[in-house]
C-alpha positions in Angstrom: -160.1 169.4 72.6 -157.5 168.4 70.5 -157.7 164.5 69.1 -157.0 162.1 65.8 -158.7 160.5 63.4 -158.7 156.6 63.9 -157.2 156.3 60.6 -154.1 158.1 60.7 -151.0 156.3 61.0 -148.9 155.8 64.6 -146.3 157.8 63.3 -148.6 160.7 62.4 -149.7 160.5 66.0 -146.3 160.5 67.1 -145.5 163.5 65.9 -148.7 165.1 66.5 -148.2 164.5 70.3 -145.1 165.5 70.5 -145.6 168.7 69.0 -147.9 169.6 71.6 -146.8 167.6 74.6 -149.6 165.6 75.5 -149.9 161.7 76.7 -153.4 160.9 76.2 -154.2 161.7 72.5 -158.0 161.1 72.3 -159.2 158.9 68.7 -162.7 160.1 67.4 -164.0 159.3 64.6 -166.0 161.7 61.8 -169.3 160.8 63.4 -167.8 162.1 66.8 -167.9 158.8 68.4 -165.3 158.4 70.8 -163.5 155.2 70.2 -160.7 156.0 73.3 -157.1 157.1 73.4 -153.7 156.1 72.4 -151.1 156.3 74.8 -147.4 156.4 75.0 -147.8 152.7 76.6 -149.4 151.7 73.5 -146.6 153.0 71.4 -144.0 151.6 72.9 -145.6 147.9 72.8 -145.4 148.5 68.9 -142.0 149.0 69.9 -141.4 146.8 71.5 -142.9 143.9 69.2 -141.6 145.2 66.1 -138.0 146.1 66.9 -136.1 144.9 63.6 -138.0 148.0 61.8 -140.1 149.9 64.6 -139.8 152.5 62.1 -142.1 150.9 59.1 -144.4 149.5 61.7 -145.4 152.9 63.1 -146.1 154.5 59.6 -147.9 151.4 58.3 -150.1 150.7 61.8 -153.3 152.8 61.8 -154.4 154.6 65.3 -157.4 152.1 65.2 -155.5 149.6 65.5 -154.2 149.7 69.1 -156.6 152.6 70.7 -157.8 151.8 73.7 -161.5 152.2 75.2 -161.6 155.1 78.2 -165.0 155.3 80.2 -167.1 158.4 79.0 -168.1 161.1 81.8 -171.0 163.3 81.9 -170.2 167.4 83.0 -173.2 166.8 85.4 -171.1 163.4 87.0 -170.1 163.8 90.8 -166.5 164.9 91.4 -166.2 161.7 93.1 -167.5 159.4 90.5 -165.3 161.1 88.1 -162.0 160.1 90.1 -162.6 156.7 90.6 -163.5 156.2 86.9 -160.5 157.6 85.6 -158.3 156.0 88.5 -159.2 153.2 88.1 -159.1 152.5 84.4 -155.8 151.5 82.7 -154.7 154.0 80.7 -155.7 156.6 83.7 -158.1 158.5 81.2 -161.5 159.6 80.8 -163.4 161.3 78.2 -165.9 164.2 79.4 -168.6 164.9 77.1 -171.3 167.6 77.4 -175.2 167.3 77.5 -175.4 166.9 73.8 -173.2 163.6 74.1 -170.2 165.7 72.2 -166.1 165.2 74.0 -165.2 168.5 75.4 -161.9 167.4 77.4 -159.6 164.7 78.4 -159.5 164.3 82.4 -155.9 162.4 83.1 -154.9 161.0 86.5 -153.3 163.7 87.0 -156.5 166.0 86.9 -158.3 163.3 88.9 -155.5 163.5 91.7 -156.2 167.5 92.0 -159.6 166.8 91.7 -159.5 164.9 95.0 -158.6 167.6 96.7 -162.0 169.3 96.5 -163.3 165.9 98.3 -163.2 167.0 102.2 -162.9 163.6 103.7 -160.4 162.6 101.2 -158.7 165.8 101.4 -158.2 165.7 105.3 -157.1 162.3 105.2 -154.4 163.1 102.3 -153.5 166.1 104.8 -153.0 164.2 107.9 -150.8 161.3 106.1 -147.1 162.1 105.9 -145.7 161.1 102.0 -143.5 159.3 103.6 -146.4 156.8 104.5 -146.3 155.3 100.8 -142.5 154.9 100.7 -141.4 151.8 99.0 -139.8 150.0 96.6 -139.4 150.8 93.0 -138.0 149.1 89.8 -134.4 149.9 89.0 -132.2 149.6 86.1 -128.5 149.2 85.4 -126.6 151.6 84.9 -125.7 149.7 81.4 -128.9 149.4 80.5 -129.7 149.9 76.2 -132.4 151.6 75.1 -134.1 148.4 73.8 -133.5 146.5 76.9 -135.8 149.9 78.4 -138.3 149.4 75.8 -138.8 146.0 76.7 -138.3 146.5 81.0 -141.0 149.6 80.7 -143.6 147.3 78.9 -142.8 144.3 81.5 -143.2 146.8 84.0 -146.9 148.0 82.3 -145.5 151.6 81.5 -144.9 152.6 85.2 -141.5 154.7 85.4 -138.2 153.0 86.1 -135.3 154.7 88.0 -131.8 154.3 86.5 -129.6 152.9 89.5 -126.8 155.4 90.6 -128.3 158.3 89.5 -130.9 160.9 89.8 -132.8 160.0 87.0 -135.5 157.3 85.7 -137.3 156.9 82.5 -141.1 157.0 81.6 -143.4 155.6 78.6 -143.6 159.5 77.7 -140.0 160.3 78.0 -138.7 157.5 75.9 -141.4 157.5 73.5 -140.2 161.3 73.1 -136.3 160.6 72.9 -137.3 157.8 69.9 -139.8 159.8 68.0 -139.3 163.4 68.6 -139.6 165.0 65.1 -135.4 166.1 65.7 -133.9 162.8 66.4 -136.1 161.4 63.9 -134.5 160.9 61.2 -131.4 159.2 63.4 -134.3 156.9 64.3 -134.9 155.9 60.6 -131.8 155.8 59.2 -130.2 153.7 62.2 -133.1 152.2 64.1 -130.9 149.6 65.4 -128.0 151.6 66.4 -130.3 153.8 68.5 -132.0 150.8 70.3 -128.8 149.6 71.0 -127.3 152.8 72.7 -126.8 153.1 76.2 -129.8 154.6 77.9 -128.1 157.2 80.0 -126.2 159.2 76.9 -129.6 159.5 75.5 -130.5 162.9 77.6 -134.3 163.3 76.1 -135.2 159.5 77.6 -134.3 160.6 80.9 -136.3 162.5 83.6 -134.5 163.5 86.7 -136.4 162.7 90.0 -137.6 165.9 91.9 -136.6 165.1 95.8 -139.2 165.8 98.4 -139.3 165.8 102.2 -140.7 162.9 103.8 -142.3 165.1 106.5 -144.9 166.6 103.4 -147.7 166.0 103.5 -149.5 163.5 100.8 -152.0 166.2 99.9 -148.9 168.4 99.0 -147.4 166.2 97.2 -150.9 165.7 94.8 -150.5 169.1 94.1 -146.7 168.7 93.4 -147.0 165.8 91.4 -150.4 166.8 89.2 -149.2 170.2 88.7 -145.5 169.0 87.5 -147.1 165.8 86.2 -144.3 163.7 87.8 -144.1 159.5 87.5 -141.7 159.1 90.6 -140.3 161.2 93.5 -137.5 160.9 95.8 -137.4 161.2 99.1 -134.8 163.1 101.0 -134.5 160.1 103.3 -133.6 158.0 100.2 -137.0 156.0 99.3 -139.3 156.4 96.6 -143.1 158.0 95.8 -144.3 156.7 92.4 -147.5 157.9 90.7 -148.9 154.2 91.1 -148.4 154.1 94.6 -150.6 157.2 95.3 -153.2 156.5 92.8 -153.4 153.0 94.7 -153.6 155.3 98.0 -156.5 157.2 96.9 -158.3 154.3 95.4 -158.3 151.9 98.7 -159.3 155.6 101.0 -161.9 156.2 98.0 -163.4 152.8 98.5 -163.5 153.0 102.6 -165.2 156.2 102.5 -167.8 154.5 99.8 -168.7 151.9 102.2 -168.5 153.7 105.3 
C-alpha cells in the first residue's frame, strides 16, 4: 500500500498522487499508526482559502495539517460492515489492516459500491431498480465560469462533481486538482497562479471530465459496476437527466439501513 509521511509538504503529495493516479493518499506515520488520508477535497480547500499564492501555501502546509481521520477495518470485518463504514464516512475511505493491526489497503467508495454486489438482498434489489429511479437534479455551471470561481463552487458544493452547462462535460475535486498541479502545467501554475485561476474553465481540457451517457432502462446494479470500475462522479442519462456518485451511495445507504432493521 502506497501512503505519505505526515510530514511532507501538500505539494509533495500533489505530485506524488498524481504520478500514480490515486484520490485517497493514506498518511501513516513511522510508528505505522494510521492517522487517515488526504484527499483532493482537502486540497482544493487550501485552494480555495489561499488563492493570492496557492502556490506557497501548498509547499509550506505539511500533510498533518489537514489529513483527515478514516475508520480502520479489520480483514476478518463482514462485507457488510465494511460498506456502510466506508459509505458513510466523509471522505468515502477506509483503512483495512490485518491481524497484526498493520494497513494493508485503502477500500474507496468505489470498492464498497462493487463490494455490494456480493450482498444478495442488496444485490437483487440494485437489479430490480431501473437507474433511472435515482434521476435528478444536479449542480451546473456557466458556461463562463473561471477556474477560481470552480475552486470555490466545488468546495460549496463539498467536492461532489459539477456539470458545465451546454456541454458534455463536468468537473471533479480530482480533475481540477490534476489540471492545477499536474507536474506539466506546473510550473504555469507557479509562475502565473493568478492568470490560471482566472482562465476560463472550459479551455482548460485536463479540468474537465466528459459525462459517459447511459440508458435509463439499466439497471442500478449495472451501473455500480459501470461507475466503480470507470470510477465515474456523474452520468448522463440518454433521456437527458443525471446519476451522480452521491446519489447512489445515498441509494445503497437508506436499502443498507432497511435491510439492517428488517
Amino acid at each position: 500500500m502506497v501512503f505519505v509521511s505526515p510530514h511532507r509538504t501538500l505539494m509533495e503529495l500533489s505530485l506524488f498522487a498524481a504520478g500514480l493516479g490515486v484520490c485517497h493518499v493514506p498518511v501513516i506515520d513511522e510508528r505505522s499508526h494510521v492517522m487517515g488520508v488526504v484527499t483532493p477535497y482537502e486540497l482544493l480547500n487550501v485552494i480555495e482559502r489561499n488563492q493570492s499564492d496557492f502556490i506557497r501555501s501548498l509547499m509550506s502546509m505539511r500533510v498533518s495539517d489537514v489529513v483527515h481521520p478514516v475508520p480502520l477495518m479489520s480483514v476478518e470485518d463482514e462485507i457488510d460492515e465494511v460498506v456502510r463504514a466506508v459509505l458513510d464516512d466523509q471522505c468515502r475511505c477506509a483503512i483495512l489492516i490485518d491481524s497484526a493491526g498493520q494497513p494493508v489497503a485503502v477500500v474507496s467508495g468505489y470498492d464498497a459500491l462493487r463490494l455490494t454486489l456480493s450482498i444478495d438482498e442488496l444485490s437483487r434489489i440494485m437489479a430490480d431498480t431501473p437507474i433511472s429511479a435515482l434521476s435528478g437534479k444536479v449542480k451546473v455551471l456557466p458556461f463562463e465560469t473561471t477556474v477560481r470561481q470552480a475552486v470555490t463552487a466545488l468546495v460549496a458544493n463539498k467536492g461532489e462533481a459539477m456539470v458545465i452547462e451546454q456541454t458534455d462535460f463536468a468537473v471533479t475535486s480530482s480533475s481540477l486538482v490534476a489540471a492545477l498541479l499536474s507536474p506539466k502545467d506546473l510550473l504555469r501554475s507557479v509562475r502565473r497562479s493568478d492568470e490560471v485561476l482566472d482562465s476560463y474553465l472550459v479551455y482548460e481540457n485536463e479540468a474537465l471530465v466528459k459525462m459517459p451517457v447511459m440508458g435509463g432502462d439499466k439497471s442500478l446494479k449495472e451501473a455500480i459496476r459501470f461507475v466503480s470500475d470507470a470510477k465515474v462522479e456523474v452520468l448522463r442519462l440518454d433521456n437527458g437527466g443525471f446519476v451522480t456518485l452521491g446519489s447512489v451511495i445515498r441509494f445503497v445507504q437508506d436499502r443498507l439501513r432497511g435491510l439492517r432493521s428488517a
